[in-house]
C-alpha positions as CSV (number, residue, x, y, z in Angstrom):
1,X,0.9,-17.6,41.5
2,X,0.2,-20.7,43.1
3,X,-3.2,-22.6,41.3
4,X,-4.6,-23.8,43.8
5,X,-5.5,-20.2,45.3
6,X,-6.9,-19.2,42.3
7,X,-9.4,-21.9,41.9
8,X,-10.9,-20.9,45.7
9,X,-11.1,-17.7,44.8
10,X,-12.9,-17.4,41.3
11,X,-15.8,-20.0,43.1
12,X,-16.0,-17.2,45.8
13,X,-16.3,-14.3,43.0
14,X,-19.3,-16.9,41.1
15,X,-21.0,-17.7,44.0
16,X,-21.3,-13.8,45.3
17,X,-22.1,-12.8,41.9
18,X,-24.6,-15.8,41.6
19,X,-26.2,-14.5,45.0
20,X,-25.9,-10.9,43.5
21,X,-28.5,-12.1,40.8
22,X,-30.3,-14.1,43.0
23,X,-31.4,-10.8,45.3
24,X,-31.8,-9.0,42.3
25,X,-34.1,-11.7,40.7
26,X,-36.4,-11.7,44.5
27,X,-36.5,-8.2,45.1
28,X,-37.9,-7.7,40.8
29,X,-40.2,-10.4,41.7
30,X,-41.4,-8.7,44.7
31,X,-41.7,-5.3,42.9
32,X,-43.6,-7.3,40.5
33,X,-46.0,-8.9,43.4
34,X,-46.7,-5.8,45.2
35,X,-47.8,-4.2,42.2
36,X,-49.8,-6.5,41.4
37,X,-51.5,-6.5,44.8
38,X,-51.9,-3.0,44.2
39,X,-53.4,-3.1,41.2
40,X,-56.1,-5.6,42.4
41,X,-57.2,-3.5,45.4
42,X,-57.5,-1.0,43.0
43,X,-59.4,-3.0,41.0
44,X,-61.8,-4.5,43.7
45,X,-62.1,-0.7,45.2
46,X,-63.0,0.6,41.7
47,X,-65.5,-2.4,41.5
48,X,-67.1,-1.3,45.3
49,X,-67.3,1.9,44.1
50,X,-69.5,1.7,40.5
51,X,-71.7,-1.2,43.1
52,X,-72.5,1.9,45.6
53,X,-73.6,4.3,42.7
54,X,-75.8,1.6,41.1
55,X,-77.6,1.3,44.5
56,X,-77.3,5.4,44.6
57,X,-79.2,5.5,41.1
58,X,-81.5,2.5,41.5
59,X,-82.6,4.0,44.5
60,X,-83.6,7.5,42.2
61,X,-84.9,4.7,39.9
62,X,-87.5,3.3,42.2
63,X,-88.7,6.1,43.7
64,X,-90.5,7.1,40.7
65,X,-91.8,3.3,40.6
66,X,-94.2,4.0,43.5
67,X,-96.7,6.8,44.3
68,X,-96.4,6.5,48.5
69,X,-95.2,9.4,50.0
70,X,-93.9,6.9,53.5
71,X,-91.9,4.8,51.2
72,X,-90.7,7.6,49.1
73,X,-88.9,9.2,52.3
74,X,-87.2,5.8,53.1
75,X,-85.8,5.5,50.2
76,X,-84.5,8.8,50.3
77,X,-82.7,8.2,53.6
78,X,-81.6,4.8,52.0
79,X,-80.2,6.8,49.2
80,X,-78.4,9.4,51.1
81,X,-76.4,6.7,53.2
82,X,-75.6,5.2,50.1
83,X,-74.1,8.3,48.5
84,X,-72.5,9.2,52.5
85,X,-70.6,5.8,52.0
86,X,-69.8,6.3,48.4
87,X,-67.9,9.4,49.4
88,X,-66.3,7.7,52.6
89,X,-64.6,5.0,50.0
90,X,-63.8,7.3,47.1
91,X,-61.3,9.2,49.8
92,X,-59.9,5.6,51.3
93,X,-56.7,5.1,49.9
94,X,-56.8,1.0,48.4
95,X,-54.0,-0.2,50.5
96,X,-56.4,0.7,54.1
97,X,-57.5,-2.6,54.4
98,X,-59.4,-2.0,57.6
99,X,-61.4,0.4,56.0
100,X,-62.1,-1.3,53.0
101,X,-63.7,-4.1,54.6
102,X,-65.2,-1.8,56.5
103,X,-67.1,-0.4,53.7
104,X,-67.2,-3.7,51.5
105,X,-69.6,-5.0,54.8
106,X,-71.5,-2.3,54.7
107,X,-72.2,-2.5,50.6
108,X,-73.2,-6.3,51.7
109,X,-75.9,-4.5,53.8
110,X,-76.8,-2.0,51.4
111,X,-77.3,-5.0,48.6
112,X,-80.0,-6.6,51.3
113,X,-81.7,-3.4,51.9
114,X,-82.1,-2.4,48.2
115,X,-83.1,-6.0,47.8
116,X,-86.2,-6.1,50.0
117,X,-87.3,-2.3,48.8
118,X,-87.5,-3.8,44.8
119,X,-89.6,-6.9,45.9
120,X,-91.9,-4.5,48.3
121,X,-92.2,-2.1,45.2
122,X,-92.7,-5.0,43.1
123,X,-95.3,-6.5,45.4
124,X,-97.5,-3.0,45.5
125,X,-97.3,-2.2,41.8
126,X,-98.3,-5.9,41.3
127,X,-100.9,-5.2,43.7
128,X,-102.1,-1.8,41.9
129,X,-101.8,-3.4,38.6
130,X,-104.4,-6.2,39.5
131,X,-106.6,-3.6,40.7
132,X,-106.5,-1.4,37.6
133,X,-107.5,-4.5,35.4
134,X,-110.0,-5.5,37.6
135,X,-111.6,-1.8,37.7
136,X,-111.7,-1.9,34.3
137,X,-113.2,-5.1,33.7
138,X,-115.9,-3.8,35.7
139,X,-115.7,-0.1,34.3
140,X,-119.4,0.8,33.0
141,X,-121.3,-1.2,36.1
142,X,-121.5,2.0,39.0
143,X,-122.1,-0.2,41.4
144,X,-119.4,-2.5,41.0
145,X,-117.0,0.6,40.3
146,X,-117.6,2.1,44.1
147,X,-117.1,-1.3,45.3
148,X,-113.7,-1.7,43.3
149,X,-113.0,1.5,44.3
150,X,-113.5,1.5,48.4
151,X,-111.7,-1.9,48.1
152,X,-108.8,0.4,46.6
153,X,-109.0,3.1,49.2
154,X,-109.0,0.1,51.9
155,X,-106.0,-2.0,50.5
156,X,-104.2,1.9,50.5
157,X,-105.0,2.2,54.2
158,X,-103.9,-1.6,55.0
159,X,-100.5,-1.1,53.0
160,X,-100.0,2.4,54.8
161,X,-100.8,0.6,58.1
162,X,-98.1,-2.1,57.4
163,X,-95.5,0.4,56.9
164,X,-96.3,2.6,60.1
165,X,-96.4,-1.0,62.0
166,X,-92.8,-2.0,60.1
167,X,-91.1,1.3,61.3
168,X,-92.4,0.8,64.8
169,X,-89.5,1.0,67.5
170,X,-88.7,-1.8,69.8
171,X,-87.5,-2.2,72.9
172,X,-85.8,-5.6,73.7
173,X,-83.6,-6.9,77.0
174,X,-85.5,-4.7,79.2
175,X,-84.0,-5.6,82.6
176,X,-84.8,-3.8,86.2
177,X,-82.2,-3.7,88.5
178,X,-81.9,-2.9,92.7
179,X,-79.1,-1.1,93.7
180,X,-78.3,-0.2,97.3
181,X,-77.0,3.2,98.3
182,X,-73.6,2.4,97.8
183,X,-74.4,1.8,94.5
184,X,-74.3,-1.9,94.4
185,X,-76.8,-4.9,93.3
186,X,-79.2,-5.6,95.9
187,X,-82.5,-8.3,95.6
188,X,-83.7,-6.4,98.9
189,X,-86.8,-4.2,97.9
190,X,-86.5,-2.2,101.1
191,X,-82.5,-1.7,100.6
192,X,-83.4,-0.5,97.1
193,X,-81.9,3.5,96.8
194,X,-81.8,3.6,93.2
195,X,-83.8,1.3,90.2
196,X,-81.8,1.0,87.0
197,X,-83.6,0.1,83.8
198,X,-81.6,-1.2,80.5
199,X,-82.7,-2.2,77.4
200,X,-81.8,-2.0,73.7
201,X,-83.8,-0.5,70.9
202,X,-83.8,-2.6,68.2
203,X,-82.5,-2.4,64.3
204,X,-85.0,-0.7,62.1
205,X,-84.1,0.4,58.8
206,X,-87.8,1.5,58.0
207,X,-87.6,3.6,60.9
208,X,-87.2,7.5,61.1
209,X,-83.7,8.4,62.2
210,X,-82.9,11.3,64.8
211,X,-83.6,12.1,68.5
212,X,-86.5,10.3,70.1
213,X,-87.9,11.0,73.4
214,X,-87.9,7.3,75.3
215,X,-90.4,7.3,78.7
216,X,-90.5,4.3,81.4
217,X,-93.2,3.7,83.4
218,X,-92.7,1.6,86.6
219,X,-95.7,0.5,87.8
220,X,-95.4,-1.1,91.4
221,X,-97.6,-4.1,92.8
222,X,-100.1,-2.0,94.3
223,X,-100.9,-0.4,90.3
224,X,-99.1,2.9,91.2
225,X,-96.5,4.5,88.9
226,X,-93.5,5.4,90.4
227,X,-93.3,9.3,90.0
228,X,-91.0,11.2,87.5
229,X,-92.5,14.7,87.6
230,X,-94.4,14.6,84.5
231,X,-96.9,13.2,81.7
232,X,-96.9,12.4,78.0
233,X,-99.7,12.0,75.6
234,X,-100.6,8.2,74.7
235,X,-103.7,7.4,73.1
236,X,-105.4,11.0,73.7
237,X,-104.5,10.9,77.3
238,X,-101.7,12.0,79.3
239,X,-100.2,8.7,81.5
240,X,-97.5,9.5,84.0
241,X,-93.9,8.8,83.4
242,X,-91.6,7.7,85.9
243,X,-88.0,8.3,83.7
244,X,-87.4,10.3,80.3
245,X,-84.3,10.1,78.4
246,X,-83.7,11.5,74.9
247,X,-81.7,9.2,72.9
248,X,-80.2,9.6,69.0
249,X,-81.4,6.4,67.3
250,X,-79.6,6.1,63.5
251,X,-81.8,2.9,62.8
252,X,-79.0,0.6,64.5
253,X,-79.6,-1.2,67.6
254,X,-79.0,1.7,70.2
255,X,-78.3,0.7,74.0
256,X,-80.6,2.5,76.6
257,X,-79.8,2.7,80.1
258,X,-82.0,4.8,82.7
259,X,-82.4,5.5,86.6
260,X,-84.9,6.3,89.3
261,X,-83.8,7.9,92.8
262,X,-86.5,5.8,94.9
263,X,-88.3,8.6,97.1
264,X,-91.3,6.4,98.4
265,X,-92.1,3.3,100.1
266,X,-91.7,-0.1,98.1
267,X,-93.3,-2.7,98.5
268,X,-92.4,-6.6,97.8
269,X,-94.3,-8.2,94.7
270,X,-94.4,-7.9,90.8
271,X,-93.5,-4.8,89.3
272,X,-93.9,-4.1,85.5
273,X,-91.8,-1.3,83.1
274,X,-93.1,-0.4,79.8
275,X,-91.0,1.5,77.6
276,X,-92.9,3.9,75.3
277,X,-91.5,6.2,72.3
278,X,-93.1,8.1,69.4
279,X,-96.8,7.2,70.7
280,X,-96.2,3.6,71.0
281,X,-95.8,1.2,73.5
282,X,-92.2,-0.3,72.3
283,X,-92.1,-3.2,75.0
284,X,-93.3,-4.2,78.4
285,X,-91.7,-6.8,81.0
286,X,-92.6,-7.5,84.3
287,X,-90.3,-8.5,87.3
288,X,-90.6,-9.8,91.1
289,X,-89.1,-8.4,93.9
290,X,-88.5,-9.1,97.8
């Protein structure tokens, strides 16, 4: 056999069995890198998981750290989410990635929630704690102890007060718009077939979660409300309403959007809707019209 076609041919049988290896080698080293990848979003999903139960159990924790009854019930629903989203991630498989950020931004919110409960629990035992010493410094001296103790009673009411004003709703962007009867956007008063109302309720976390009952007064320029058919109780009295709308509010900012068929004469000048929900006032604006 001639040499020179051997020579050609062993290089061939090298260089395929040198590129043989060479796949082999990349696809081990892939293996390797993918389970390695693996292992770490394991890791990091183990990690979010034993995070979510601290917060589960801190939360346990501080509610025997305070003796309010407003707080206590806050913390509760702060616990319950907690443990809701705990569940959520122990059934995400590591490899969702969509998911796991998902959850790893809400854990981020959880850590600043959990955060400003232990420096508000902090502050009031601090508070409580000053006015134990300072009651007993004075223990023995009646009159001093009544004082000490209707400053007690008062600093109670003024904490309670805060909360109630903290977990007040809000009512932000409120905009008024003139439609025509086809339905589109008119600045015309007297072309005016429908008013549509928008606005957003804003994000409370120390507010109670579930259906609330939103009314909207529209007062025109002459101080008439624009009729709705009914009345609610504001203040021990019972204003008229012009719209209602029951919305589910989850302590996120929740989009409102709300109409009134006009049925009377309007007239040009500066109209005015307040937005009221669980006996408060939750925003007021007031608009001009042609």
């Amino acid at each position: 056999m001639n040499k020179k076609v051997i020579i050609p041919s062993v290089i061939v049988g090298l260089l395929l069995v040198a590129g043989i290896v060479y796949l082999a080698i990349s696809l081990t080293n892939q293996k390797q890198a993918n389970r390695e990848m693996q292992e770490l979003a394991e890791l990091d999903k183990k990690e979010m998981e034993n995070e979510y139960q601290m917060f589960a159990d801190q939360y346990s924790e501080l509610k025997t750290q305070i003796n309010n009854d407003s707080i206590i019930e806050q913390l509760t629903q702060e616990q319950l989410k907690t443990e809701k989203l705990l569940e959520e991630l122990r059934n995400v498989k590591a490899s969702d990635a969509r998911e796991i950020a998902r959850l790893k931004k809400e854990l981020a919110t959880c850590r600043a929630v959990i955060r400003s409960y232990v420096l508000e629990i902090d502050s009031l035992n601090r508070l409580n704690q000053n006015l134990t010493e300072e009651n007993t410094r004075v223990k023995g001296q009646y009159a001093e102890a009544t004082r000490q103790i209707e400053g007690l009673n008062a600093d109670k009411q003024t904490l309670s007060e805060k909360v109630a004003i903290a977990a007040q709703l809000d009512a932000t962007g409120i905009t008024m718009t003139l439609k025509n009867k086809r339905g589109k956007v008119t600045k015309k008063v007297k072309r005016c077939k429908t008013i549509q109302v928008n606005f957003n309720i804003a994000k409370n976390v120390t507010a109670t979660s579930g259906n609330k009952t939103v009314y909207v007064r529209i007062t025109t320029p002459a101080g008439t409300v624009l009729s709705g058919g009914g009345a609610f109780q504001y203040e021990n009295r019972n204003l008229p309403y012009s719209m209602k709308k029951t919305v589910e509010y989850t302590g996120n900012e929740t989009p409102v959007t709300m109409y009134w068929n006009v049925n009377e004469f309007l007239g040009e000048g500066t109209y005015n809707v307040s937005v009221f929900a669980d006996g408060n006032m939750i925003g007021s604006r007031n608009f001009s019209v042609k």
